[in-house]
C-alpha positions as MATLAB code, in Angstrom:
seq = 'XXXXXXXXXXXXXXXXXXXXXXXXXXXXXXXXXXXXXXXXXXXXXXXXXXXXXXXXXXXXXXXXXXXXXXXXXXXXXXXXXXXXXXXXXXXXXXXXXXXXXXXXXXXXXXXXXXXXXXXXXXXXXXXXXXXXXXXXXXXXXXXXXXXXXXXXXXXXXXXXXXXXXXXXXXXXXXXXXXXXXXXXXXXXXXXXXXXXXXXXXXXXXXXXXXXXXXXXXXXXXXXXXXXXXXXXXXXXXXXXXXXXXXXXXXXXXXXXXXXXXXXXXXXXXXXXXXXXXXXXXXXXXXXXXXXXXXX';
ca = [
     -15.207   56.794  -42.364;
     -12.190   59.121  -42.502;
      -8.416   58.462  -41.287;
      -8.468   59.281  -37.825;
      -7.279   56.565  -35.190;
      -9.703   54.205  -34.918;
      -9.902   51.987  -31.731;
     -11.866   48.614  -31.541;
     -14.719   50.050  -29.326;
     -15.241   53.182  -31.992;
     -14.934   51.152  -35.261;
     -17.668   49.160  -33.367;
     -19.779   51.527  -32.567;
     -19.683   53.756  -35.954;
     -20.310   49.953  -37.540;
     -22.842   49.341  -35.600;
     -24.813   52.760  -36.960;
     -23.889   52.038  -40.152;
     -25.610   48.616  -40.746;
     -28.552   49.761  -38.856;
     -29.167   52.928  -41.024;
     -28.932   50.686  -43.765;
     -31.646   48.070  -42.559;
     -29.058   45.087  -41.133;
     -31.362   42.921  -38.915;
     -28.513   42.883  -36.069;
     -25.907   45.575  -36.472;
     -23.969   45.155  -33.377;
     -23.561   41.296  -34.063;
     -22.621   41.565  -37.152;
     -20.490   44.264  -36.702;
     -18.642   41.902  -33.979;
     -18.737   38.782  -35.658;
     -17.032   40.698  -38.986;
     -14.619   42.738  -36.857;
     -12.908   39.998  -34.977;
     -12.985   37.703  -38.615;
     -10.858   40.758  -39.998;
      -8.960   40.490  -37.300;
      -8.606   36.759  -37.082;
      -9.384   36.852  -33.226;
     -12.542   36.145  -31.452;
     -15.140   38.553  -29.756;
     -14.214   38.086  -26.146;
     -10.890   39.407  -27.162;
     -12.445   42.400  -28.797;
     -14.534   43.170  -26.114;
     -10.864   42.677  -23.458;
      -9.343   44.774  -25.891;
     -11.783   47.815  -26.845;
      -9.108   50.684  -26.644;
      -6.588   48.887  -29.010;
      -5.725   51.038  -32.397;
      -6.915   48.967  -35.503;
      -3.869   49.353  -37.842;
      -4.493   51.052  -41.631;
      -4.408   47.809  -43.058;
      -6.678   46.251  -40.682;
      -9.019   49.232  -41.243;
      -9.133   48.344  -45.108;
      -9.798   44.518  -45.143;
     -12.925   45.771  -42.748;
     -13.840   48.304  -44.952;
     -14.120   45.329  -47.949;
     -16.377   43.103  -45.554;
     -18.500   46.034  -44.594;
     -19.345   46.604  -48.431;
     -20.156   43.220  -48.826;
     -22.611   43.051  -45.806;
     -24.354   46.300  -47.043;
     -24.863   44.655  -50.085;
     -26.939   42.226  -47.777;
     -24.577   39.121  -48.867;
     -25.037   36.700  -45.833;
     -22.892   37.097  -43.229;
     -21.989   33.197  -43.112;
     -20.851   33.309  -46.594;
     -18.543   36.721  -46.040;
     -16.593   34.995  -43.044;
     -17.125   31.135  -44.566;
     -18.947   29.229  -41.773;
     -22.379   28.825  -39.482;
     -22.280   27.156  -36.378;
     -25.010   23.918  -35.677;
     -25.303   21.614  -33.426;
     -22.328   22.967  -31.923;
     -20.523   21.868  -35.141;
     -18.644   24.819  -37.088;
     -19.513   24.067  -40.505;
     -18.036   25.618  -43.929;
     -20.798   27.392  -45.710;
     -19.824   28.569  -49.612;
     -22.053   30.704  -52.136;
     -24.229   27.821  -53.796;
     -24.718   25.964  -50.650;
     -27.737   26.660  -47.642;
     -26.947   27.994  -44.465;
     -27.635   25.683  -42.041;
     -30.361   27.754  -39.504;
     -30.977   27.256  -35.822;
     -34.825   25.523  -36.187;
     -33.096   22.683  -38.230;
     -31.812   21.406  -35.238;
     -35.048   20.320  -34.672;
     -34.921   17.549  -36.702;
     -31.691   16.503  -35.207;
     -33.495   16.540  -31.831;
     -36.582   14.424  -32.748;
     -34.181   11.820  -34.370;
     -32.276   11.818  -31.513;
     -35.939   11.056  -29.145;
     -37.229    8.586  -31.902;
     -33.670    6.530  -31.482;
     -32.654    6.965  -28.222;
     -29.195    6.100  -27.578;
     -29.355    4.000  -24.094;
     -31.686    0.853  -26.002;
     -30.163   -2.547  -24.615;
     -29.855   -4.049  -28.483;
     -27.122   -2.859  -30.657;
     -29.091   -2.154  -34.102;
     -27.638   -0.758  -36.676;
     -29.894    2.630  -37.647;
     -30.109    3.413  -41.262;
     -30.861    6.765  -42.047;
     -31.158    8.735  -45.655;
     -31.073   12.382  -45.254;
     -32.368   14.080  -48.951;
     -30.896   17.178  -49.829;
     -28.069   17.460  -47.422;
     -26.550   21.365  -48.277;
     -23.777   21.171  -45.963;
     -23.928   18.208  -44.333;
     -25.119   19.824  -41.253;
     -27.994   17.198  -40.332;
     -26.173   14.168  -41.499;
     -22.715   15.375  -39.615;
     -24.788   16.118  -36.487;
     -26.878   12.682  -36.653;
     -23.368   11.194  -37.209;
     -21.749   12.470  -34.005;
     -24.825   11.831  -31.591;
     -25.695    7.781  -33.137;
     -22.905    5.422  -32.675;
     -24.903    3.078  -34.183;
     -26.126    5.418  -37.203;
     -24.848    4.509  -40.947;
     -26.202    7.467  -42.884;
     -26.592    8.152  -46.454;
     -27.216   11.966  -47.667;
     -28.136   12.785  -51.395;
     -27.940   16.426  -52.948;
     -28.415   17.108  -56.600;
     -25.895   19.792  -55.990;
     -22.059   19.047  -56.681;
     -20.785   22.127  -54.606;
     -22.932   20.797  -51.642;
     -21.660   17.249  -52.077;
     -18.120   18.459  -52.250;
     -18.909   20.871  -49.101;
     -20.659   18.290  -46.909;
     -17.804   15.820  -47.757;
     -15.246   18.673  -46.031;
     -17.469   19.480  -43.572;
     -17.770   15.491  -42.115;
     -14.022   15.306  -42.655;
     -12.825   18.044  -40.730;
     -15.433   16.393  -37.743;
     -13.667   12.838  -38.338;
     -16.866   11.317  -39.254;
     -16.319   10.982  -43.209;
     -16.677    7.127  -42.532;
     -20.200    7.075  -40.897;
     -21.528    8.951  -43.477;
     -21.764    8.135  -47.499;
     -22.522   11.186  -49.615;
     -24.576   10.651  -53.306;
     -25.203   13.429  -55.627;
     -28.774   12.918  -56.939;
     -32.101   14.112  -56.912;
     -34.036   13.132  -53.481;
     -34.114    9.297  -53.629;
     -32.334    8.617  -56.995;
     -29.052    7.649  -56.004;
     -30.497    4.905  -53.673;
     -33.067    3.554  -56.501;
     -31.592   -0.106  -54.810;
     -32.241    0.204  -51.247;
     -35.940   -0.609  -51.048;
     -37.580   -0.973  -47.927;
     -34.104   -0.015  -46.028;
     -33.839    2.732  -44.271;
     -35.066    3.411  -40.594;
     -35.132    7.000  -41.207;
     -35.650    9.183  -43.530;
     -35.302   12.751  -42.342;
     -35.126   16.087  -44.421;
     -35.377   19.961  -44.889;
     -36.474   20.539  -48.198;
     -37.378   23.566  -50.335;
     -40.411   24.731  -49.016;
     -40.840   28.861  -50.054;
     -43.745   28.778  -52.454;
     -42.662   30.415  -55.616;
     -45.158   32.953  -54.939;
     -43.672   34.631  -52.226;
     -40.085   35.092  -53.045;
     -40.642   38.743  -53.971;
     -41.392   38.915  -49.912;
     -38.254   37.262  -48.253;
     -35.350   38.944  -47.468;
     -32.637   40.017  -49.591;
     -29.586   37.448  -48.275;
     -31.707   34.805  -48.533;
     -33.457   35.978  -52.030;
     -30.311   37.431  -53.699;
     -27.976   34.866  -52.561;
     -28.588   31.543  -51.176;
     -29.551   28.764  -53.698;
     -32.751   29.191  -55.183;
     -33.046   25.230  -55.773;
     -32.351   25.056  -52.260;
     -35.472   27.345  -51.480;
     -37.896   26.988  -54.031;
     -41.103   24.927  -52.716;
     -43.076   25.254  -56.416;
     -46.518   26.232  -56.011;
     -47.830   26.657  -52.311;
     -43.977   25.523  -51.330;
     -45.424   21.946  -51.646;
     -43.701   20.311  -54.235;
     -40.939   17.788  -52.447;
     -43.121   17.334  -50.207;
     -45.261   15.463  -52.869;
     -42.498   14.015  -54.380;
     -40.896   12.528  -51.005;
     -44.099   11.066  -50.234;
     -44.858    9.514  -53.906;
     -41.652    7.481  -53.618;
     -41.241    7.296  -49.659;
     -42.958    4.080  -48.603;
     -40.563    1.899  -50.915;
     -37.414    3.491  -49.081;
     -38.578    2.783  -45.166;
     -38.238    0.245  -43.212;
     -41.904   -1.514  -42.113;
     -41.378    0.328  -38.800;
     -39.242    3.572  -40.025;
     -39.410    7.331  -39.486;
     -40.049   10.142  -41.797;
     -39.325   13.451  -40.040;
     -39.397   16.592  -42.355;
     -38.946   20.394  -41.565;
     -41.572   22.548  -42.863;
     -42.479   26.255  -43.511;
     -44.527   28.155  -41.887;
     -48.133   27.610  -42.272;
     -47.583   24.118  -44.251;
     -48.104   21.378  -41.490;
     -52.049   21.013  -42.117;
     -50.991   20.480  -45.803;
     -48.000   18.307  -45.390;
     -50.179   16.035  -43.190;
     -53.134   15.900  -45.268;
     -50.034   14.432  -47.895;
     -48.758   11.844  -45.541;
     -52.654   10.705  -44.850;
     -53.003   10.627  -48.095;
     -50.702    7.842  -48.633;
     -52.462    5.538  -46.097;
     -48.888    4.433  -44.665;
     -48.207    6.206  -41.848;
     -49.383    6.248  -38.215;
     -50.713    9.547  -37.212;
     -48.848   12.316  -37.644;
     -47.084   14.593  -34.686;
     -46.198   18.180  -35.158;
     -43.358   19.930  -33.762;
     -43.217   23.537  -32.981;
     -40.307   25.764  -32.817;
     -39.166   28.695  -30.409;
     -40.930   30.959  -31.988;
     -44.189   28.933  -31.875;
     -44.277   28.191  -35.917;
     -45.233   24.291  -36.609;
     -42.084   23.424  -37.967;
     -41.707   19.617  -37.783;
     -43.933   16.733  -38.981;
     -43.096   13.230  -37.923;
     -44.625   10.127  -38.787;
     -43.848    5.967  -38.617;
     -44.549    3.988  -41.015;
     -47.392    1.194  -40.241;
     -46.755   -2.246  -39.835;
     -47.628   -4.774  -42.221;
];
């Protein structure tokens, strides 16, 4: 990159190259998405403004978050936030970046407690391991009648979810607990209507195989499933049954290839209702919900 004038559209395109040459899973995007956070704009205005000169000083700030990007750090860490649920959420090194197919479990939530029911019932739902708050903020702004508890045994995640629900004004619906799955709610047996989560899930075994922004950067505790990516899975459904409600929900994300696994766990328990599966857009099983049985 020498010093001749540099318009928007050019320092796009020549980006663009760049990150593809070097193996960037979506060049242009994340050319875009970097440009117009240098720039402190947005990328309509780019695009309405693709002959504009980018100033020398504008040209060096860019240069510093193309370096980082090359270096495959995450491109929601380098500009601070990932959008979900239509929520923009701060995301910091240490905490998970909230991805698209976790909506999912905001969606089945949403089916399994359907907001037009005639009584007014409070819904009490424990999200474990809450990252950035994304779930628990998203569950927070779609249930009126939702009081929801999230645990993380991460402090920088606790601190970050607590921002995140505060900048959305819904700090109040939701009470954040730093702790180990269900550890900080030892007290609150047989309580909770819901209990929904995305836990570690990559077996151990195959972190050699995942990408670099997610292997280099993102919080292995946040990632790593143990052995066969199984191991909260056991642990959520050793302790689980003392936590729901007679009637309550358990709805978990999973990786791929896990759901005959995860269900043969939940069977296993002889609690639950048969299980359902949920796929995602890209066909993987990437759900598993289950009630509780009565009596």
């Amino acid at each position: 990159m020498n010093d001749k004038t540099w318009t928007i559209l050019r320092l796009l395109n020549w980006t663009s190259q760049y990150f593809s040459e070097n193996g960037i899973e979506n060049p242009r995007l994340d050319a875009e998405v970097l440009l117009a956070h240098s720039l402190r704009t947005n990328r309509l205005r780019l695009y309405l403004n693709y002959d504009k000169p980018i100033l020398k000083g504008e040209l060096r700030e860019y240069k510093k978050l193309i370096k980082r990007r090359i270096r495959r750090e995450p491109l929601q860490y380098i500009t601070g936030y990932q959008e979900f649920w239509s929520l923009n959420l701060k995301v910091t090194k240490g905490v998970l970046i909230p991805r698209p197919e976790t909506e999912i479990l905001v969606e089945e939530a949403l089916k399994t407690f359907p907001q037009n029911e005639s009584f007014d019932k409070t819904i009490n739902i424990l999200e474990l391991g809450t990252g950035s708050g994304a779930v628990a903020i998203a569950l927070a702004k779609e249930l009126q009648r939702g009081s929801i508890v999230a645990t993380d045994i991460s402090d920088i995640a606790i601190k970050t979810a607590r921002e995140n629900a505060k900048v959305h004004g819904l700090e109040e619906q939701i009470t954040f607990l730093k702790g180990s799955l269900f550890e900080p709610v030892r007290e609150r047996i047989g309580t909770f209507n819901l209990v929904i989560s995305n836990p570690p899930y990559i077996p151990i075994e195959d972190f050699r195989d995942i990408q670099p922004e997610v292997r280099d950067f993102e919080p292995r505790i946040s990632l790593n499933g143990g052995k066969e990516g199984l191991k909260f899975y056991r642990q959520i459904f050793s302790q689980i049954g003392r936590y729901l409600a007679k009637d309550g929900w358990v709805i978990l994300e999973l990786g791929k290839g896990q759901a005959e696994k995860v269900t043969r766990l939940i069977e296993l328990t002889g609690e639950f209702n048969p299980t359902s599966i949920i796929k995602d857009f890209s066909g993987i099983e990437r759900v598993v919900k289950a009630q509780k049985k009565i009596g």
